[in-house]
FIVO-728193 format. One record per residue (C-alpha): residue in three letters; z, x, y. Coordinates in steps of 0.5 Angstrom, whole numbers, plus 500, padded with zeros to 3 digits. Each point is the difference from the previous one (the first is absolute). Example, Ala and Ser with C-alpha at 12.3 -4.5 7.8 and 13.67 -1.06 7.14 Angstrom:
! FIVO-728193
ALA	516	525	491
SER	498	502	507
***
This chain:
! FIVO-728193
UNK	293	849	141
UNK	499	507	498
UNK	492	502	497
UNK	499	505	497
UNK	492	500	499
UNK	498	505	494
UNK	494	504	499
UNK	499	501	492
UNK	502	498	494
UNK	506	506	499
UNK	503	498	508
UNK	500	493	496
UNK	504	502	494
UNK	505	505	505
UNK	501	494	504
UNK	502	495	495
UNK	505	507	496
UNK	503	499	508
UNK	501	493	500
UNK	503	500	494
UNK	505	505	501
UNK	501	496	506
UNK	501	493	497
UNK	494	499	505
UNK	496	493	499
UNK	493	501	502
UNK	495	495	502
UNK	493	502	498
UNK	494	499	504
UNK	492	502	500
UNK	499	497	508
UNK	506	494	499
UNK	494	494	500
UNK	505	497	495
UNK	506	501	502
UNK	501	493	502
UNK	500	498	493
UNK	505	500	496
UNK	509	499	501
UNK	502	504	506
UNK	501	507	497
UNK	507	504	500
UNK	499	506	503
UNK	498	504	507
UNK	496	506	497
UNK	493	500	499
UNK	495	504	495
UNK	493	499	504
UNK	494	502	495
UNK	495	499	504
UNK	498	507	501
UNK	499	500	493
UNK	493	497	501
UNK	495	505	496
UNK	494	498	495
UNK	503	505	494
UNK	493	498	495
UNK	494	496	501
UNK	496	500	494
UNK	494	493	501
UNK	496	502	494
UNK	507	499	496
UNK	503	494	504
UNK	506	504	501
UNK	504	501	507
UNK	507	504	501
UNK	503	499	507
UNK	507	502	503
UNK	504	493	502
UNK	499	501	507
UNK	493	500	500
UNK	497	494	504
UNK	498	494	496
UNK	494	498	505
UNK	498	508	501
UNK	499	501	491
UNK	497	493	499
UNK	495	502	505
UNK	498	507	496
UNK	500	497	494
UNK	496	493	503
UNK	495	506	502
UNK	499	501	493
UNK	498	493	498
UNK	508	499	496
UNK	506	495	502
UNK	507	500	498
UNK	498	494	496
UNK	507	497	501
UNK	499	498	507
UNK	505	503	503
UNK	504	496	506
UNK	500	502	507
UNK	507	497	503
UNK	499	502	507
UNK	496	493	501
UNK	508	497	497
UNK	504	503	503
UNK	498	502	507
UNK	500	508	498
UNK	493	504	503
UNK	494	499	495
UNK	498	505	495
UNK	506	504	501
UNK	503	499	493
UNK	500	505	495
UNK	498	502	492
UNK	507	499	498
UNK	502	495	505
UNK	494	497	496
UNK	503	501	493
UNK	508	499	502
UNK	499	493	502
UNK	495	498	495
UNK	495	495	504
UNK	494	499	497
UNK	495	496	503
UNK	496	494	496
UNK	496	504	495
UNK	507	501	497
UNK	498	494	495
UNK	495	505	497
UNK	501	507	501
UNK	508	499	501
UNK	504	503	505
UNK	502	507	503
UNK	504	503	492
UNK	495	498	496
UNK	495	506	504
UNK	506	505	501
UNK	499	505	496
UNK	505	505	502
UNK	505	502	505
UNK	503	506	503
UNK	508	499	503
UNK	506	501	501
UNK	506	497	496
UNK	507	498	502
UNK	503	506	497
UNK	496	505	504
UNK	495	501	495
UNK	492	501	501
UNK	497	496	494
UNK	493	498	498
UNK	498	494	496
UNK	492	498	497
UNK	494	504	501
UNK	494	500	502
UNK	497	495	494
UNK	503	495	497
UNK	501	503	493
UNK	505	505	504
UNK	505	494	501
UNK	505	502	494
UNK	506	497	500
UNK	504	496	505
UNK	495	499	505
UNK	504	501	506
UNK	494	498	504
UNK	501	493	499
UNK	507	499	502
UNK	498	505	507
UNK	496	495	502
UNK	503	494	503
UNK	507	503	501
UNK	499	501	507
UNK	502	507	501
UNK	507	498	496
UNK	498	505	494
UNK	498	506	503
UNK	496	504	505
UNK	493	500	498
UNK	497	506	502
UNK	491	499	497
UNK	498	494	496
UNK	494	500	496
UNK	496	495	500
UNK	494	497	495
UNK	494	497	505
UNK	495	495	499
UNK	493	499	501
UNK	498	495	506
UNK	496	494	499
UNK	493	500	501
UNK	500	493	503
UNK	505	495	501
UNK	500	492	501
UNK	506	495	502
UNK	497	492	498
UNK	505	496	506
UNK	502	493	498
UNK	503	496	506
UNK	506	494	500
UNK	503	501	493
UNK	507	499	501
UNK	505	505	496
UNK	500	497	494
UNK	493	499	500
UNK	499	506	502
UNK	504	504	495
UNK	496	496	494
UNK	493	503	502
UNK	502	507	501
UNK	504	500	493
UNK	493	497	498
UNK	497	505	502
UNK	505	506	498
UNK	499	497	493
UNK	493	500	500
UNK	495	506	497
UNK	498	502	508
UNK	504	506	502
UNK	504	497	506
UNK	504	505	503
UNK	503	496	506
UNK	502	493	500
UNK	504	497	506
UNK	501	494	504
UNK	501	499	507
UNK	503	493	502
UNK	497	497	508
UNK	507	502	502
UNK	500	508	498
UNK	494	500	503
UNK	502	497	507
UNK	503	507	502
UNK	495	504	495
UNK	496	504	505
UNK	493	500	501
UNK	497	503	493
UNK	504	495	497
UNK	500	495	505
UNK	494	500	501
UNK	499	496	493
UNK	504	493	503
UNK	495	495	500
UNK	505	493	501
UNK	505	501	499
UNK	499	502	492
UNK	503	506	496
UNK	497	503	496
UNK	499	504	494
UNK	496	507	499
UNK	498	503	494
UNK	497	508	499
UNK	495	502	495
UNK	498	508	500
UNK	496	505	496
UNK	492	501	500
UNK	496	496	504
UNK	496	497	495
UNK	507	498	496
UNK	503	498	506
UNK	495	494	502
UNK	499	498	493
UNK	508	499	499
UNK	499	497	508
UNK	496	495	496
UNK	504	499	494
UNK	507	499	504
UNK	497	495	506
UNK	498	495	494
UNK	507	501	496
UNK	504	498	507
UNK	495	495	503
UNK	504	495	497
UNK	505	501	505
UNK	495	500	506
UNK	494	503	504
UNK	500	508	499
UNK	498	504	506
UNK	500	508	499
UNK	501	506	504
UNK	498	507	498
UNK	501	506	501
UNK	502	504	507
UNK	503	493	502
UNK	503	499	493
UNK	504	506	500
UNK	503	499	507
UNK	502	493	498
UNK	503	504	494
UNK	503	504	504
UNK	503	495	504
UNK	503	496	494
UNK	503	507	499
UNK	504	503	505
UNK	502	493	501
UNK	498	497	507
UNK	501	493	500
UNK	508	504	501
UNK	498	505	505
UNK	506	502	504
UNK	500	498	507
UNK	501	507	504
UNK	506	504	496
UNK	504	494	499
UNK	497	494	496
UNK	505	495	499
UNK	498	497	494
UNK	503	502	494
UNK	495	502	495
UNK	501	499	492
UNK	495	503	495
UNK	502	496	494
UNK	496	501	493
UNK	501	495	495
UNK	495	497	494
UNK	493	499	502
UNK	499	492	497
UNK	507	499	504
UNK	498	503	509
UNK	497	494	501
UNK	505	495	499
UNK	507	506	502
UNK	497	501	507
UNK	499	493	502
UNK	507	499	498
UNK	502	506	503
UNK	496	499	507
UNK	502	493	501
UNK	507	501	498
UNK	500	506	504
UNK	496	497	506
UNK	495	507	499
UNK	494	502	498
UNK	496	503	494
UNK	494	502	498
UNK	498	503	492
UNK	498	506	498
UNK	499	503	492
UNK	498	492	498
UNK	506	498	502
UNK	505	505	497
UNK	501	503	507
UNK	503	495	506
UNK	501	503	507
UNK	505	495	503
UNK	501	501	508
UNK	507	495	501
UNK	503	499	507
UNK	504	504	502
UNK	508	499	498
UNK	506	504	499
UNK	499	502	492
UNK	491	498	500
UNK	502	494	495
UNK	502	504	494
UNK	504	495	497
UNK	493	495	500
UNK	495	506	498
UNK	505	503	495
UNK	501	493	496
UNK	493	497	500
UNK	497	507	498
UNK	505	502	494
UNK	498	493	498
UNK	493	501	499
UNK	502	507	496
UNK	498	505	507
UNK	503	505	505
UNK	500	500	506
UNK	502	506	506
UNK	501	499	507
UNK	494	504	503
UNK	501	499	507
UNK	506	498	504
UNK	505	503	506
UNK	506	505	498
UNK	505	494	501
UNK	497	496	494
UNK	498	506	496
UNK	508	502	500
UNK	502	493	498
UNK	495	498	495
UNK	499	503	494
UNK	492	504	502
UNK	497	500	492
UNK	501	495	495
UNK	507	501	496
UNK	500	502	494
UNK	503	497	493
UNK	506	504	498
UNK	497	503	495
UNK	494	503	504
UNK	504	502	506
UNK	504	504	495
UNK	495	504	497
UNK	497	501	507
UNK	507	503	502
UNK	499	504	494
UNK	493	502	502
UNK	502	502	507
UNK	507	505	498
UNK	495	503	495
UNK	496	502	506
UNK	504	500	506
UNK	507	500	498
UNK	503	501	507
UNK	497	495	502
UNK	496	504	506
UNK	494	497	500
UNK	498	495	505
UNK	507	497	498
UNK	501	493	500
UNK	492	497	502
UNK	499	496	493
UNK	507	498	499
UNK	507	502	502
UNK	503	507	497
UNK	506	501	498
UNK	502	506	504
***
């Protein structure tokens, strides 16, 4: 396979007017740590943006970041955790899921695939702290869209489609972001042996409260068995168990501490974690490492599978017995990961069923080149809908040159 690695914005623009006059499909990667998510792509040429990894503009006082798409996600969110601020959408590392080499994942790897962490109940995800983007069309345009503030987002806010698009749209170049303060104090209350159905009553108890809950996840004993020992090592019995995370100023944090523990007692004993150990089991919850891959090549299929938070517990229940896998909850029951035993199409039939009957989605985030060829990665679309994103997609990519074929087959 042919790569050609560029080493600024205007190589990416020369190398996308060549592939075009070519009818080359590229493959668009920052370090490849996400390549095994999505369908097999079509194509033998790679664009390597990784080069591009420069921190364009960092102004702390005005929480505003402008970095290349290449840049490291692990080496920006050491510079501005140094400065006491966060990307508060938690972003995910997938290197735990997917076997690939940790904190190697790129910004705009971060942005393409869209995976936030448990704060997405609060703070939103990865578009709704974009505020601009510098790349390269699929007609062999360099464009800008957004700004640095959020007042200079007129018109079509680009931005928003960009991310989540896996590469599909166009060749990001530098993304501007909007970053947050870090919480001074952090607490995560535990409750122990609810089962899924329970537990996912408690957590909507205590999201619809006036606590300020910024995570809320249930792991059942089973997750917990292959859990690693962050995690792990809250099993005691045989029993799951259900977290939920306070942040903010100390003195706020320990009166909602209090508040919160009296509301969910009467779904059992609560115990507390704070801080350092509280953020290491948020971590964890995070980058999903009940599903960790074992070696390169894990031989589970993992789904990632949002739905109505009122309806996880009692889908992933039926999905894991029907299934005979494992789930554990994240964003009170919104997000269920589902590792099933391995098989020639990972279960779709089953998973697709039941979650399109609880009014949800799902993606088969991890799974070998053979299944992912066979079945269908992300979750297939109303006709209406897939009709507007083919739409969507000509108007920024008509040939169909990027990352051709990752979210669905291309025609062409």
């Amino acid at each position: 396979m042919d790569t050609l690695k560029v080493r600024d914005a205007n190589d990416v623009l020369q190398a996308v007017q060549a592939a075009l006059a070519a009818e080359q499909p590229l493959e668009i990667i920052g370090h490849g740590t996400k390549r095994g998510i999505g369908q097999p792509m079509a194509t033998n040429a790679v664009l390597d943006l990784s080069a591009l990894s420069a921190v364009v503009d960092y102004e702390p006082s005005e929480l505003i970041l402008t970095v290349e798409a290449g840049a490291p996600l692990a080496d920006v969110q050491s510079l501005i955790d140094a400065r006491g601020q966060e990307f508060a959408f938690e972003p995910m590392d997938t290197a735990v899921l997917l076997g690939t080499a940790p904190g190697t994942g790129t910004v705009g790897g971060m942005v393409g695939a869209g995976l936030a962490g448990p704060r997405r109940i609060r703070a939103g995800g990865a578009r709704d702290h974009l505020l601009g983007a510098a790349a390269v069309s699929g007609f062999g345009e360099a464009f800008k869209a957004g700004g640095k503030v959020v007042k200079n987002v007129t018109g079509y806010d680009l931005c928003k489609l960009i991310a989540g698009s896996f590469g599909t749209l166009a060749v990001v170049t530098e993304l501007t972001f909007k970053v947050m303060p870090k919480a001074e104090s952090e607490t995560t209350l535990v409750l122990r042996g609810l089962d899924d159905t329970a537990a996912n009553r408690a957590m909507t108890a205590a999201l619809g409260s006036p606590f300020d809950v910024s995570g809320a996840a249930h792991l059942p004993s089973a997750a917990l068995q292959s859990a690693g020992a962050v995690l792990g090592g809250l099993a005691a019995n045989g029993q799951g168990v259900t977290l939920l995370r306070l942040e903010g100023i100390a003195a706020s944090v320990a009166h909602r501490v209090g508040s919160l523990s009296k509301l969910v007692a009467a779904f059992g004993a609560v115990e507390t974690v704070m801080e350092a150990a509280s953020r290491a089991l948020w971590a964890a919850v995070r980058d999903v490492t009940p599903f960790a891959a074992v070696g390169a090549h894990d031989s589970r299929p993992v789904w990632r599978i949002v739905c109505p938070p009122a309806s996880g517990g009692a889908l992933g229940q039926a999905l894991a017995a029907q299934t005979g896998g494992k789930a554990f909850y994240d964003w009170g029951g919104g997000l269920i990961w589902l590792a099933t035993p391995p098989s020639a199409d990972a279960h779709a039939g089953v998973v697709r069923a039941q979650t399109e009957a609880a009014g949800g989605h799902a993606t088969l985030l991890r799974a070998d080149e053979a299944v992912r060829r066979a079945v269908a990665v992300f979750h297939p679309q109303a006709a209406g809908v897939a009709a507007l994103s083919r739409r969507v997609r000509q108007s920024f990519d008509p040939k169909l040159i990027f990352n051709r074929n990752r979210m669905a087959e291309d025609a062409g």
